[in-house]
SEVO-330391 format. One record per residue: residue in one letter; x negated, y negated, z of N, C-alpha, C, O, CB in turn. Coordinates in steps of 0.02 Angstrom, whole numbers, plus 50000, padded with zeros to 5 digits. Glycine has a CB too. Example, Ala and Ser with C-alpha at 12.3 -4.5 7.8 and 13.67 -1.06 7.14 Angstrom:
2
A493405028450390493855022550390493405016550390492885016650423494355022450452/S493585011250354493165005350357493554999850394493304994350402492965003050286/
% end
This chain:
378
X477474028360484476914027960438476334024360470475784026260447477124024560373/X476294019060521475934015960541475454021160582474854022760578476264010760569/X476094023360630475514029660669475064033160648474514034460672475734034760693/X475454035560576474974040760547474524038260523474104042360504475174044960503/X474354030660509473624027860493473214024660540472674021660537473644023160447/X473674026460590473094023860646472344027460647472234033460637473404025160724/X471854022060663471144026160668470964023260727470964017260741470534025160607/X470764029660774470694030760838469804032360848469584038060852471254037160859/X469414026760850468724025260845468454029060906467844029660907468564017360843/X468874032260966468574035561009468554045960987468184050361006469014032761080/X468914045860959469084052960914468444053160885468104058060894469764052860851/X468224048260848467834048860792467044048260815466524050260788468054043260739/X467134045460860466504042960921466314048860926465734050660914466684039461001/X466994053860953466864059961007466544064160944466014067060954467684064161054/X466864064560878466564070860838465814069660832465374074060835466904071860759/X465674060960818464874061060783464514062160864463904062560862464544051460730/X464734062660916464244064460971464384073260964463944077360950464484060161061/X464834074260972464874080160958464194084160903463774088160924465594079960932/X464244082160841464054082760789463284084860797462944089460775464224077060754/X463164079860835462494077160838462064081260888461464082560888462514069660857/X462674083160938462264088360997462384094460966462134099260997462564088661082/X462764096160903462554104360879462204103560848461834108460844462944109360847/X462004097960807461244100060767460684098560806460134100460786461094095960695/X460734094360879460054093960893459694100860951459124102060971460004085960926/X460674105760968460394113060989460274116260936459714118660933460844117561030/X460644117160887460444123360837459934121760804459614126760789460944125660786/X459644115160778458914113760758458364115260814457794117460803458864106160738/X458664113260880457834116560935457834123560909457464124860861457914117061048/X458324130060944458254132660929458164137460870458094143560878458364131960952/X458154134260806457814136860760457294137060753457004141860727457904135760723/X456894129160786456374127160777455884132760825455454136460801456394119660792/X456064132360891455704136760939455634146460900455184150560911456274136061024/X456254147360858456204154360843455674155160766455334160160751457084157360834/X455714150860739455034149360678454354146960699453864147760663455214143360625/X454324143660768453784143660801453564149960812452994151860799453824140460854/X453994153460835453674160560868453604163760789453064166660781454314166160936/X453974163860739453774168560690453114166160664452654170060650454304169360633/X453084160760661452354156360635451684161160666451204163660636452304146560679/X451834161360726451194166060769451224171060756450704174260752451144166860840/X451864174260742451764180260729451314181360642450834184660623452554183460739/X451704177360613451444177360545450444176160531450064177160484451934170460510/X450394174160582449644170560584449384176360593449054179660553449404164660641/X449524177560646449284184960677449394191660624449024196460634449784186560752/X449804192060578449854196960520449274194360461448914197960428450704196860488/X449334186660460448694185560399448114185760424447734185560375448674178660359/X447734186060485447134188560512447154195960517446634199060502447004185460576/X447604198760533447514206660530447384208160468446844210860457448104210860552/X447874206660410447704208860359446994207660341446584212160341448114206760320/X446864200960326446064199960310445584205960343445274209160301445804192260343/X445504207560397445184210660452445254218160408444724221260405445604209660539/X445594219960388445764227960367445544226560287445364231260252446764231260380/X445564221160265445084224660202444554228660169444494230660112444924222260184/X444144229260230443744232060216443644240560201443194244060178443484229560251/X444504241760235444564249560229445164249160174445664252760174444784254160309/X445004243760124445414245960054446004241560043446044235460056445714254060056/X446464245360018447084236560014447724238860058448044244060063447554233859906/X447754231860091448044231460137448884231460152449154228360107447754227260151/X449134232760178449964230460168450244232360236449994236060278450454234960100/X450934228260236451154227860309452034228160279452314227660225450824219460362/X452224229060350453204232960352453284228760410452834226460445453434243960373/X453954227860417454024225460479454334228660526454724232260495454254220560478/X454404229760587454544234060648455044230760670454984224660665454014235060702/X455664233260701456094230160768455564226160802454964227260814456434236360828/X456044219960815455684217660882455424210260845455224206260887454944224060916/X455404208260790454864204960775454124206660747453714202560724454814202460821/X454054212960754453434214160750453234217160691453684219560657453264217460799/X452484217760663452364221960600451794226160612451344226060654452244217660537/X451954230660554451274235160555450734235760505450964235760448451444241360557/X450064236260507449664237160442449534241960447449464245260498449144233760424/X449444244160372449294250860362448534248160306448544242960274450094256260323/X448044252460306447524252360271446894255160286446444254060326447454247260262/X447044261360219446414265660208446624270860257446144274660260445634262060225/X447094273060295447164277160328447154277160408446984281660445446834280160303/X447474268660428447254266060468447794262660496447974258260458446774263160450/X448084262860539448514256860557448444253060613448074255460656449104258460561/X448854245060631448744243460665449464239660703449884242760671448214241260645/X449794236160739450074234660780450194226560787449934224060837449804237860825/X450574221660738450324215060751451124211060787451634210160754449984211160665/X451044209360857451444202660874451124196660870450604195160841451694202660939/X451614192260913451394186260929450844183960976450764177960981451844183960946/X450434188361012449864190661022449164191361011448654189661041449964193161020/X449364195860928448784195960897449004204160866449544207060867448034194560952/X448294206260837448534212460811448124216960860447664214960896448424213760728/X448334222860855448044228860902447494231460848447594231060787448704235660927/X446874234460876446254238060841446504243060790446954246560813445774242060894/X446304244560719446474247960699446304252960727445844252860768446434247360656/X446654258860711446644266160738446924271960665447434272260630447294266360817/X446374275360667446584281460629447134287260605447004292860628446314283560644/X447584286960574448094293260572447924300760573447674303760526448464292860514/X448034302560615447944311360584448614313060577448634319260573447544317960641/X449114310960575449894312660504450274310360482450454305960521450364315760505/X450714310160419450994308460398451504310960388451444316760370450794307060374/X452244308260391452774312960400453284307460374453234301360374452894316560480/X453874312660349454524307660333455104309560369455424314060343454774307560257/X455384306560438455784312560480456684309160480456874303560496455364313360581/X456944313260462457594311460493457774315260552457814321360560458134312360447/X457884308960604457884310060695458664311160712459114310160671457554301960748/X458734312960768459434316560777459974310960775460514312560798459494320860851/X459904303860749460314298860733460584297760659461024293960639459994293660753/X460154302560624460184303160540459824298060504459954296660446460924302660510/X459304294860543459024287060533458274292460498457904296560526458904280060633/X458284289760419457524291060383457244287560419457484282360441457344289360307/X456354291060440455784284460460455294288160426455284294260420455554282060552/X454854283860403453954286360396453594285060453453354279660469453474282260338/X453554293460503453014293360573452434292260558452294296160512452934299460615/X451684286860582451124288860546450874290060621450804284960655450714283560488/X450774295160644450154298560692449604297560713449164300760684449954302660679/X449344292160778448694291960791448564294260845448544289860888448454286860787/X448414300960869448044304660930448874306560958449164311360932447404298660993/X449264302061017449734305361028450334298161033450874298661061449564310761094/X450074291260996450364288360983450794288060898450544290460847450004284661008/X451324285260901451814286560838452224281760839452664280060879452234293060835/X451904278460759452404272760736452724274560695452574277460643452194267060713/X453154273060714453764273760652454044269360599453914263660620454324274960679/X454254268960561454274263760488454994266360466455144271660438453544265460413/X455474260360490456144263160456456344254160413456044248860407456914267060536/X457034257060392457114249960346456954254660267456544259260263456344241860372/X457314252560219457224253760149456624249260138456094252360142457884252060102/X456574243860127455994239260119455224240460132454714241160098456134234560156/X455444240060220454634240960244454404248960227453804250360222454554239460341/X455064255660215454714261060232454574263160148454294268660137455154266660288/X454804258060081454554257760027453724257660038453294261860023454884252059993/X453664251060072453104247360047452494251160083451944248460076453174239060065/X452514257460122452074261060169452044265960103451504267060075452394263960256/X452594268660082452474274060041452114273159963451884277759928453144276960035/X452134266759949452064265659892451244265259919450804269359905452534259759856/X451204261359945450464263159983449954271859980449464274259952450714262060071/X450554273960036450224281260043450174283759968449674287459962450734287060092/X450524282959906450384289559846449994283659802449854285959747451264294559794/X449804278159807448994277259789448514280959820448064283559787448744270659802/X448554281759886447914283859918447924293359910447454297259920447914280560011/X448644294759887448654301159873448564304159935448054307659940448194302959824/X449054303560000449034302260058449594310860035449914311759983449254293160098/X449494316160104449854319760080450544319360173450464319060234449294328060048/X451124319460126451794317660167452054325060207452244329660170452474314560104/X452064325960263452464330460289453444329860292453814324960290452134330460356/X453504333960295454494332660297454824334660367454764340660375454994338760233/X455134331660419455214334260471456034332360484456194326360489454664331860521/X456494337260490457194335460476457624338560551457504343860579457454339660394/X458054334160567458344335960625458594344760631458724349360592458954330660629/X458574343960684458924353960692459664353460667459964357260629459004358260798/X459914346460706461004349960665460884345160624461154339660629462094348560720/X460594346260590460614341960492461244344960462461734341660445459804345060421/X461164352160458461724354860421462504353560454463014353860420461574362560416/X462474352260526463284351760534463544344560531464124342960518463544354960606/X462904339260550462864333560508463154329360419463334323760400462294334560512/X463084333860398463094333760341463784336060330464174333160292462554336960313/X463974342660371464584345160366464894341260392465424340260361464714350760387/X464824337660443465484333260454465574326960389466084326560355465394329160538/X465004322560383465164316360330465624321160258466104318560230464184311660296/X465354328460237465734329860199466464331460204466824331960154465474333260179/X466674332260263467194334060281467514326760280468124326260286467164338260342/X467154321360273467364315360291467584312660219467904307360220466804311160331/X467504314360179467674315760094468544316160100468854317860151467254325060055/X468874313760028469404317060019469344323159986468784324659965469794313559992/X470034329059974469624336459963469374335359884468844338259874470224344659971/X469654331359820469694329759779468974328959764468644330659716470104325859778/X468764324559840467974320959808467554327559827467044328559795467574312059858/X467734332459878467244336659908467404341859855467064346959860467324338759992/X467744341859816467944348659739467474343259695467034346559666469144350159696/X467424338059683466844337859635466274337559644465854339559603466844334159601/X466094334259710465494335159752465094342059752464474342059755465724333959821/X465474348459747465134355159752465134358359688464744362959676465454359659802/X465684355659636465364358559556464754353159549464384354959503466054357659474/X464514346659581463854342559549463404345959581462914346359544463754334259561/X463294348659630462644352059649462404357459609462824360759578462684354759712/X461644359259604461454362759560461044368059636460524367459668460984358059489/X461584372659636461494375259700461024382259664460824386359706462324376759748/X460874383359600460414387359587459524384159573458984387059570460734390659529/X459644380259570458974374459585458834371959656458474367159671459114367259545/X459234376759707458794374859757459254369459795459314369259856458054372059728/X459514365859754459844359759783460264358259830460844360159821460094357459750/X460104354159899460694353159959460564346759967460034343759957460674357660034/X461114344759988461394339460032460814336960062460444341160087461914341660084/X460644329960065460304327260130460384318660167460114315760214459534328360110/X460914316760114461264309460120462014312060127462144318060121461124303560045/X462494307360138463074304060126463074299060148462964299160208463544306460142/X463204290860116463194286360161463844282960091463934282360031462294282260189/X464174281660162464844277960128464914269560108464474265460121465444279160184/X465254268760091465204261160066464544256860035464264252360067465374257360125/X464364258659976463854256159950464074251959895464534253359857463404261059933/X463714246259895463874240759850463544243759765462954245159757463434232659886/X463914244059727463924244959650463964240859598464564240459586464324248059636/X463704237859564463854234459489463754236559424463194235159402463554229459482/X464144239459386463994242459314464404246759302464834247359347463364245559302/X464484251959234464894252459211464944259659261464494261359300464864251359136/X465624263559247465774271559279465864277459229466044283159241466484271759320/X465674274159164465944278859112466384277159074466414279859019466174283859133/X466794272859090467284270959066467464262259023467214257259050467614272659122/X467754261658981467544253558949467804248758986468404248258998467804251658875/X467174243359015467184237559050466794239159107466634244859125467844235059066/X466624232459139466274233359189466494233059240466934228759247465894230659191/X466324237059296466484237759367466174235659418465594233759410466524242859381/X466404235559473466114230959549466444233959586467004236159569466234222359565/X466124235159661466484238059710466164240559755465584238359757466844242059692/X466354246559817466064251959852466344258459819466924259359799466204251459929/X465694263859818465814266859816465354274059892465394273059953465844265659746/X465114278159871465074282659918464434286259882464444288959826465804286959933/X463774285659934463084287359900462914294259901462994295759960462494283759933/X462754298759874462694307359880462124307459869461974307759810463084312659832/X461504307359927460674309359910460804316859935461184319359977459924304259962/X460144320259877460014327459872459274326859887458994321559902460214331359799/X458954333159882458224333259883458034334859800457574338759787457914339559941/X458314332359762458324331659686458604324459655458244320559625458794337459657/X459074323859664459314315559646459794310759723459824310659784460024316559562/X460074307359657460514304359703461074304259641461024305659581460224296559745/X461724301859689462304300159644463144296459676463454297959727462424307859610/X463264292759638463554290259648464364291059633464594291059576463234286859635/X464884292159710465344295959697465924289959691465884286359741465394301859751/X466294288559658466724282359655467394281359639467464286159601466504278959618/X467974278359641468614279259655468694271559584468324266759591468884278459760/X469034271759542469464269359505470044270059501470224275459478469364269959467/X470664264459521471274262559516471654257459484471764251859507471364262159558/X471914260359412472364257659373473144258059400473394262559433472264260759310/X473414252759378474164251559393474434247259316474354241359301474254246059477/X474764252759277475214253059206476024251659228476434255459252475144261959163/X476064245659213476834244059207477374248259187477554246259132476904239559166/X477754253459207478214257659159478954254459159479044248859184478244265959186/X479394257559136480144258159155480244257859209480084263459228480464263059140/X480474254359266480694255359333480304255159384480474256559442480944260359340/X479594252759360479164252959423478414252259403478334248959351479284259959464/X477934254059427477174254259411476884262859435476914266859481476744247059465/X476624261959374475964269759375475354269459402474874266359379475664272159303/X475344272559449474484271259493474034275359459474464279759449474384274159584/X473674277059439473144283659416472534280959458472284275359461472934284559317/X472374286459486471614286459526471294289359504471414295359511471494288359585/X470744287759467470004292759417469474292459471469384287459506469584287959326/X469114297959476468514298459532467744300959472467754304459422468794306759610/X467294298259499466864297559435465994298359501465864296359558467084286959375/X465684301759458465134305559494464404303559440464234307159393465374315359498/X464114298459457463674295459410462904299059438462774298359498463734286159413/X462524301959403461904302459425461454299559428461474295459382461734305159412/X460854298659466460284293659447459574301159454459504306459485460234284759523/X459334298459423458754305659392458094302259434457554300359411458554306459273/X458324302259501457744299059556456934305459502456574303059458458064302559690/X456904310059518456284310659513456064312259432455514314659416456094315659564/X456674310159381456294309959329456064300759322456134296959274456764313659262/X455904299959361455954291959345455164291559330454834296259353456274286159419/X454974288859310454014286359287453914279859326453394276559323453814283759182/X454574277859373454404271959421455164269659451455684269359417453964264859375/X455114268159516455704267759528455514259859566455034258859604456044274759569/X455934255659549456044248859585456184247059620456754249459624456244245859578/X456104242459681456674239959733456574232659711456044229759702456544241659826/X456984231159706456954220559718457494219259746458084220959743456954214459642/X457064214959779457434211659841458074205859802458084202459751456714206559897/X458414206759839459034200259796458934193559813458474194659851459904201059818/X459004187459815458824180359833459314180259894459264175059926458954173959769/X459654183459911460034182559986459764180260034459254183360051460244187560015/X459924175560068459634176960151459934179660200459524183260228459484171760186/X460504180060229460864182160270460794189260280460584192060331461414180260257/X461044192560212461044201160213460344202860195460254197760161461604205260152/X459744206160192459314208360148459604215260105459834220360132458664209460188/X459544214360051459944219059997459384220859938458944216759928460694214559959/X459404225759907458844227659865459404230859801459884234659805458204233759909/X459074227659745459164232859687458714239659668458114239659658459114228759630/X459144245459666458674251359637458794249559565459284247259537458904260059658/X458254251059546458154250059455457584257359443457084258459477457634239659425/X457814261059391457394267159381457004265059293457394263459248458024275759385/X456444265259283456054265959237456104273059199455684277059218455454264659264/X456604275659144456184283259145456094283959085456204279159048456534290159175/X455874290659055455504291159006455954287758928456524285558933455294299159008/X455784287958898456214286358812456764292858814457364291358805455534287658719/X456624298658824457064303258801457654305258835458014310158823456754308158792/X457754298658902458174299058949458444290958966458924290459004457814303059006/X458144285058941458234282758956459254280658927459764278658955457624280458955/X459044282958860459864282058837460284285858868460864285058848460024283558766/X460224289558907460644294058931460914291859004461414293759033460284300658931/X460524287959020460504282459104460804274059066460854269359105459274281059152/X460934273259007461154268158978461794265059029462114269859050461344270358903/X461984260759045462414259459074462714260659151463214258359178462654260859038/X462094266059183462284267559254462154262259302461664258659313461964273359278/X462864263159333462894255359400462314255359435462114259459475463534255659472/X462044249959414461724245559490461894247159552462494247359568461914238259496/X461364248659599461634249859654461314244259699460764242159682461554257059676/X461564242059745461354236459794461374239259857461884239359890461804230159793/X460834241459875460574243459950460484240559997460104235959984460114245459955/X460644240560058460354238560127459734242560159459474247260130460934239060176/X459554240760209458994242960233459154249660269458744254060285458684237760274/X459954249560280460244257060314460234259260259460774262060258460984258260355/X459944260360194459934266660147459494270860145459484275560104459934265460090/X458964269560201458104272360167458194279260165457644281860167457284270660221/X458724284260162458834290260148458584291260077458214295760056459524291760160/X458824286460046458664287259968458044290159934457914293259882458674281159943/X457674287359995456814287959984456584294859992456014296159975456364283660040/X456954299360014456944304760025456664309859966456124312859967457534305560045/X457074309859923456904314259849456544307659806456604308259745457804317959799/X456294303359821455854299459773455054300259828454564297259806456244289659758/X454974303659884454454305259910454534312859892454024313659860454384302959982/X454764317159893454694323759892454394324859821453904328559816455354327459908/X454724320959752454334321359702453864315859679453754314759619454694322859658/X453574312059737453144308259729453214303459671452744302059634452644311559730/X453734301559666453874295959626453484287659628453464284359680454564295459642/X453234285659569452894278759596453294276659621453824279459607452614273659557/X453334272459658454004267659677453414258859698452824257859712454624272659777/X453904255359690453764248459686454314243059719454904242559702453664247159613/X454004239559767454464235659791454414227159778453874224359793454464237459861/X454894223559754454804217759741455234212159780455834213359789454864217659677/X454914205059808455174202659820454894197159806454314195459817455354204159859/X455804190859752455654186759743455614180759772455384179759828455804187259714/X455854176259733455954168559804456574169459807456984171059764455784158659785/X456644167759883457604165959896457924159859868457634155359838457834164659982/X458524160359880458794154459848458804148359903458624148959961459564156159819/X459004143059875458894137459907459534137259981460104139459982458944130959844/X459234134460022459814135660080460354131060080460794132760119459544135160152/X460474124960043460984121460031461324127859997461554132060036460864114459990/X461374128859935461624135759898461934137859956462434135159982461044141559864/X461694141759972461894147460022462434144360078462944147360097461174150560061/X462204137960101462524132960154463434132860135463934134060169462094123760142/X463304130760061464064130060055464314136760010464674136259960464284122260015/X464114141760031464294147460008464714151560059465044156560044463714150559987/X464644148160138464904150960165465594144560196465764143560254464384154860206/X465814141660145466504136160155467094141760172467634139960195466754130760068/X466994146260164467704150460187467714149260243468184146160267467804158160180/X467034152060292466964151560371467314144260405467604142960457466084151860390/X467094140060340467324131760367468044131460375468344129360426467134125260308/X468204132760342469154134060305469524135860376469874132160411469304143360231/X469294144960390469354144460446469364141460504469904139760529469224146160449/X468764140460534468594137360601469184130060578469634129260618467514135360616/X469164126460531469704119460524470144122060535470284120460592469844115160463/X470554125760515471284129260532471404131660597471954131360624471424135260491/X470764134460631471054137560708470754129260746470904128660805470504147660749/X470534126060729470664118960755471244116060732471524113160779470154114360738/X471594115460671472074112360655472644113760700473054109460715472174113460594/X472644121060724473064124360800472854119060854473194114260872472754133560831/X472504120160867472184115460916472594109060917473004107260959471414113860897/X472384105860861472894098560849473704100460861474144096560879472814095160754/X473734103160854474514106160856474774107960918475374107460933474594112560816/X474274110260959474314112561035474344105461069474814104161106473594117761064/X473814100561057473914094061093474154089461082474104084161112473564091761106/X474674091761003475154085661016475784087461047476174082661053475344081960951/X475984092761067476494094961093476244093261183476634095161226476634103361063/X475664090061204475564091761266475874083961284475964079961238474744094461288/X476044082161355476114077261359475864072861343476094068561306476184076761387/X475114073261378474634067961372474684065661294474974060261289473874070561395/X474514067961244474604066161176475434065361150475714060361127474224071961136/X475584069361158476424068861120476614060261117476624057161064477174073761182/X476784056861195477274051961191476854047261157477134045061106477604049561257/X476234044761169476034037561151475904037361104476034032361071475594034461176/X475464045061066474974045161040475334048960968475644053860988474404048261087/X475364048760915475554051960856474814057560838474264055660819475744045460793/X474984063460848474254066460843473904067460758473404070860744474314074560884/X474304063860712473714063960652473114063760667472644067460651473714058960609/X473184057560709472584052760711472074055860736471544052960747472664046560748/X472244065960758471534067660798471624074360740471404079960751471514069460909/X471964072360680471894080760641471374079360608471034084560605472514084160585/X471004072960569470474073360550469844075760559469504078460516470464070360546/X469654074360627469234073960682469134082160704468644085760697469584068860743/X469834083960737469684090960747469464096160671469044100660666470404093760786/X469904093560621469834098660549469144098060550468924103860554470194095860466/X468344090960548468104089960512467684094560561467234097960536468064083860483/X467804094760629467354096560696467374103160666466844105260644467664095460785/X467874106660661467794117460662467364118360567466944122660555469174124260661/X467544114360526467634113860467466714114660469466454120160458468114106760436/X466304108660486465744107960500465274111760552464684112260537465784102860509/X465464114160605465104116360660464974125060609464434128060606465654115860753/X465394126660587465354131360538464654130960487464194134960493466014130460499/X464654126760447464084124660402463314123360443462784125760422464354117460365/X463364119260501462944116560531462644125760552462194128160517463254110060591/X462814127960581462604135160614462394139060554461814141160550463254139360657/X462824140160510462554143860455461674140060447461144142360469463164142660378/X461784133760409461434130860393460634132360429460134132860392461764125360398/X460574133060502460254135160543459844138660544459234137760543460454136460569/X460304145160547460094152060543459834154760446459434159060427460894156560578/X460264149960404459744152860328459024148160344458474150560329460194149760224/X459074142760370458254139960370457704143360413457094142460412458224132460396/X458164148260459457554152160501457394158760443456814160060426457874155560595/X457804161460426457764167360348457144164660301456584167060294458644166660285/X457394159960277456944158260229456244156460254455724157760224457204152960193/X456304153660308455614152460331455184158060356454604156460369455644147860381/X455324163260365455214170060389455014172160303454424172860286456014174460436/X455484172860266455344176460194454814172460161454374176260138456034176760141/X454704166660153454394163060126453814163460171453284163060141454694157360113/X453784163860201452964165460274452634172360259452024173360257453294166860384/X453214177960247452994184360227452474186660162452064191160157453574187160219/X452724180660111452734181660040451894176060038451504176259990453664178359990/X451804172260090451184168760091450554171960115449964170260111451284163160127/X450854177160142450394182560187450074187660145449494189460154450824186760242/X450554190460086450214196260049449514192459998449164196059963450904200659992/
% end
């Protein structure tokens, strides 16, 4: 018992030096990577100002760090640099490229930016049908065997209800499948649901294809029943379609929310929430073809303590594959005979437990400082 209360002031030495050199790397480098967004951000609130004059302004952001303005028919190019001269479009296009990746191309002479991301390629479009900007459609050549494979990627069950929901006398085909999409709300059925399910965009709606599994106690065993359930969303009867951004930092995730008329809205009563990533901008597809308003919102994030100890699982972990650790060096010589290794399980638990939090911690203060920089700019 004595051993095991021994406190070993060089253990404890070692974690707070320890401690101290991961927050004073992962704080430089946060610091140096919000420096650079800072310039970049500066450089987006002078561009913008600068383009007012050709009407109202708005910006997306690009790979790389970088963003684009669009205004009056005009775009421009902004890093850490500065921004590039505006320059004129002669087109506008919505293309899916031979990766299946939606972008909005805007065309100046024989240069072409592209605008992908659900978010940024919202906030261009919502743009373009104020200005009543007219959209070209430009779709890969093997779209169709594309498509044939993700459907083939179906069980046959889902691909037999998948082809009675198409309204294949209206014209209607395929131009999404994207699997695993985050859902909240009801399926038809009483109570509420959560889960993935499997996204079906058309050049008419979208819909949502989904798997429910009950297990009924019987005589001798348990009853599985699997119900598959095919929810529609009436993308272009909508009178406004929503994105808001969720308070996350880590993932960026968007709620679709549809506005539609009174004589439909009871009929959309209860259809799941869908929670998007920025790999969805397929969606946008049939809400540009029928020129749907669409609107993108983003609020304040949540606070990064929140978020900090939101990710204690990660801690849990990393303490446990250290608690191995402790376990590995008391079996070693050096530790085994003299030394009773309690005295270093604290130390190591608190080291993986923390270096966990500390890193998270990090990386949400560079998020927020980025989102909160963005949201000072419009």
């Amino acid at each position: 018992m004595e051993e095991f209360m021994v406190f070993d002031p060089y253990a404890y030495g070692a974690l707070a030096v320890y401690l101290i050199g991961l927050g004073a790397i992962t704080g430089g480098l946060a610091f140096v990577a919000r420096a650079k967004q800072g310039a970049v951000l500066n450089a987006l609130g002078a561009g913008l100002k600068s383009a007012t004059h050709l009407g109202r302004a708005v910006f997306a952001a690009l790979p790389g760090g970088k963003y684009l303005i669009y205004a009056g028919g005009h775009v421009s190019e902004v890093s850490g640099s500065g921004a590039t001269e505006l320059a004129p479009i002669s087109r506008y296009a919505m293309v899916k490229d031979m990766d299946a990746q939606t972008g909005v191309v805007l065309t100046c002479g024989k240069t072409h930016h592209c605008v992908t991301g659900l978010g940024p390629m919202g906030r261009i479009l919502a743009q373009l049908q104020r200005e009543e900007k007219s959209l070209a459609f430009v779709f890969r050549e093997d779209e169709s065997k594309t498509i044939g494979r993700l459907l083939h990627s179906l069980e046959s069950r889902e691909q037999q209800i998948l082809i009675e929901w198409l309204r294949r006398d209206d014209g209607e085909v395929l131009t999404d499948i994207v699997p695993e999409v985050d859902y909240e709300g009801s399926l038809g059925e009483g109570g509420a649901e959560k889960g993935k399910a499997t996204l079906i965009v058309t050049n008419l709606r979208a819909g949502l294809l989904a798997q429910t599994v009950t297990r009924t106690p019987v005589s001798g065993g348990t009853q599985v029943t699997t119900r598959y359930h095919l929810v529609s969303y009436l993308l272009p009867a909508a009178e406004k379609v929503i994105l808001e951004r969720t308070p996350t930092l880590l993932e960026t995730e968007y709620l679709l929310r549809l506005q539609l008329p009174a004589e439909l809205a009871e009929m959309a009563q209860g259809t799941p929430v869908l929670k998007l990533g920025e790999e969805h901008a397929g969606i946008l597809l049939p809400i540009a073809l029928f020129n749907r308003p669409i609107e993108v919102l983003d609020g304040p994030p949540r606070g990064v303590v929140g978020q900090t100890l939101g990710g204690i699982g990660w801690g849990i972990l990393l303490g446990l594959i250290m608690l191995g650790v402790a376990a590995f060096l008391s079996e070693s010589g050096e530790f085994g005979s003299r030394h009773w290794w309690y005295r270093y399980y604290v130390p190591l638990i608190a080291g993986g437990f923390l270096t966990a939090l500390v890193v998270r911690a990090a990386g949400l203060s560079q998020h927020s400082a980025l989102r909160k920089g963005e949201q000072a700019v419009v």
